[in-house]
Residue, then its C-alpha position, 0 to 999 in steps of 0.5 A: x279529812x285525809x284519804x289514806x289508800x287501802x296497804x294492799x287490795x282484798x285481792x292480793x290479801x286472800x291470793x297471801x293467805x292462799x299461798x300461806x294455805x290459811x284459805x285452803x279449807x271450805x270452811x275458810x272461804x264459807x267465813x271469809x267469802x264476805x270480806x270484799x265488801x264496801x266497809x269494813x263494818x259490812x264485812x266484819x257483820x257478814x263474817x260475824x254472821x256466818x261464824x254465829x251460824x257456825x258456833x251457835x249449834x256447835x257450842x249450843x250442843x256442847x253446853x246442853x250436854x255439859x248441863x246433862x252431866x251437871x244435872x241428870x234430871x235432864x236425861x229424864x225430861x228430853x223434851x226439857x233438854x231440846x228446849x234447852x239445847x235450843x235456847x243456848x244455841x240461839x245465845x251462844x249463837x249470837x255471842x259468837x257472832x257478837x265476839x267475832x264482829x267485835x274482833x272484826x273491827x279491831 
């Protein structure tokens, strides 16, 4: 088994993409203030998590407002609709982060 040593620390990754000014954002270091972590696994789950939280009400919303559109018998249920909203959130959610811990790892 051979142990090949890491091409360049976390450290000097994230000092690159600040200089790039891919990291300039709060919202790039809410995603990314995991990614030191042991393995790789960890840090894609911890990444993946955090963009599951972001996307689910994100695109949770956006789908119950195009299902809205599709069928305006939900305008007159709003009860209906939250239930809705709040199931697709929850999917949507957990696709994100499913997406994003796949995408981690390749």
């Amino acid at each position: 088994m051979t142990d090949k040593a890491p091409l360049a620390s976390v450290e000097e990754v994230r000092a690159e993409l600040r200089r790039l000014g891919y990291l300039a954002t709060g919202l790039d270091r809410f995603v990314l203030s995991g990614a030191g972590a042991v393995s790789p696994v960890a840090a894609s789950a911890r990444a993946a998590l955090r963009l599951g939280l972001l996307g689910g009400p994100v695109f949770g919303v956006a789908l119950s407002l195009a299902a809205a559109g599709l069928e305006p018998r939900l305008l007159a249920a709003p009860q209906d609709l939250a239930v809705l909203a709040l199931y697709l959130t929850l999917v949507a959610g957990g696709g994100v982060a499913l997406l994003g811990f796949l995408a981690g790892l390749a």
